[in-house]
N, C-alpha and C positions, 0 to 999 in steps of 0.2 A: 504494500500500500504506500505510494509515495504522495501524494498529495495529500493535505487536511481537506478537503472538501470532500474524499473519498473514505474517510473515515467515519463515518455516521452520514446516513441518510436523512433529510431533514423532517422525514419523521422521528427516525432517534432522538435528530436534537429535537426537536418538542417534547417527545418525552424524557429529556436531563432535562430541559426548563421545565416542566411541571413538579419533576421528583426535587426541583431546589424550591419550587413554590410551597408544595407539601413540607419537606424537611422545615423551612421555615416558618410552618403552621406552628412545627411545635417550640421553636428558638425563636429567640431574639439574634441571637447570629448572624449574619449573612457571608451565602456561600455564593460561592463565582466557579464557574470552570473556563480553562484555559488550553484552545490549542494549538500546535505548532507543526511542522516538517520535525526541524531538528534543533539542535543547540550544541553551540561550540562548549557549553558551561555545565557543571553536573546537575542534574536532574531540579535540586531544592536551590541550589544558588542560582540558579533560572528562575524560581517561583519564587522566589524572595523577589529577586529583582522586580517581576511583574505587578507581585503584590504591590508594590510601592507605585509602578508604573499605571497600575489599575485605579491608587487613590485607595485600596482595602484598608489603607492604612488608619481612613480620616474617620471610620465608625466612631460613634459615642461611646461604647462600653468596651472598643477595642478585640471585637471579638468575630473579625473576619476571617473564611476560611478559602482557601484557592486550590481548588482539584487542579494542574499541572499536569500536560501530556505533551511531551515529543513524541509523534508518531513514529518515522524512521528510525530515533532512536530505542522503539520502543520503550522507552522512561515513561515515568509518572511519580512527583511528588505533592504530599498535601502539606501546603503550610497553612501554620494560624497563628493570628494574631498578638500580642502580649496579651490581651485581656486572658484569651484562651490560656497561651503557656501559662501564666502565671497561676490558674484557677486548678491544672490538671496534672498527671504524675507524667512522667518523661514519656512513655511508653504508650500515651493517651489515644494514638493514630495506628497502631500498630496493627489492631483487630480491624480496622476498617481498609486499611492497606491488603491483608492476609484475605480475607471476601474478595474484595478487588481482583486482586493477582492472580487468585483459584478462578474466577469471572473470565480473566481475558487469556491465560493460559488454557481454556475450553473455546476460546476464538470468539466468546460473548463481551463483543467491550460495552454495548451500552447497557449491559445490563448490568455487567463490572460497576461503570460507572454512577448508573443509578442507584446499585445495592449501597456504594460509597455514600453520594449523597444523603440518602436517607436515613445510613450507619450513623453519620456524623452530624443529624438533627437530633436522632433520637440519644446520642451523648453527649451533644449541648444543650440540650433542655434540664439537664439535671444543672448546670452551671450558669448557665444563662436562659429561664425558661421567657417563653414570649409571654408578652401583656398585652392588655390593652392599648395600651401608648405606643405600642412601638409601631416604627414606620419603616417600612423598604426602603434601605441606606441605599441601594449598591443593585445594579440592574441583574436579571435571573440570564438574561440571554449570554451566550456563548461566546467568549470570542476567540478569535484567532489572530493569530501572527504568520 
């Protein structure tokens, strides 16, 4: 698969913007995914960068999360925010990375990706659960580099 626009049909991505609209029924969070060809940088120092480049940074509660994927390179990392790091143990991403990887090593990525996002609503609701007040920081839609 060498091109991101062959990498999910844009029925897929509709269904990852729905599954970050759900995950964020139950957070305050807001998650983004991210995608690419490739990247001269490893997998999270990629996603760091974008995170900043995306603005994930400027949330209120600090508590943005960025699904990361170089297609070619096959990579994929998820970064979160200080609010997150600070709130959770090191290891926080670990179970939702392992769903993931078992997802796309069966050649299922948007379902990889969806099981992600929805892992990672339902273990920011225990840290940051949604309210009333809260408002969509950060757009659901996909992007790409």
């Amino acid at each position: 698969m060498s091109k991101v626009e062959d990498f999910l049909s844009k029925e897929e991505e509709q269904i990852i913007v729905e599954a970050i609209r759900v995950a964020e029924k139950n957070t305050s969070g807001e998650i983004r995914v991210h995608i690419e060809k490739t990247s001269s940088k490893a997998p999270y120092d990629r996603a760091l960068e974008l995170f900043h480049e995306l603005k994930m940074d400027e949330t209120q509660l600090q508590n943005g999360v960025l699904f990361y994927f170089a297609v070619e390179d096959k990579a994929f990392a998820i970064c979160g925010d200080k609010g997150i790091n600070d709130a959770v143990a090191d290891d926080f991403w670990d179970c939702t990375k392992d769903a993931m990887t078992a997802q796309f090593k069966a050649g299922n990525f948007k379902q990889g990706i969806v099981d992600g996002i929805l892992n990672a609503g339902e273990q920011l609701k225990k840290y940051f659960p949604w309210s009333e007040e809260d408002t969509n920081e950060l757009s659901n839609e996909i992007s790409k580099g």
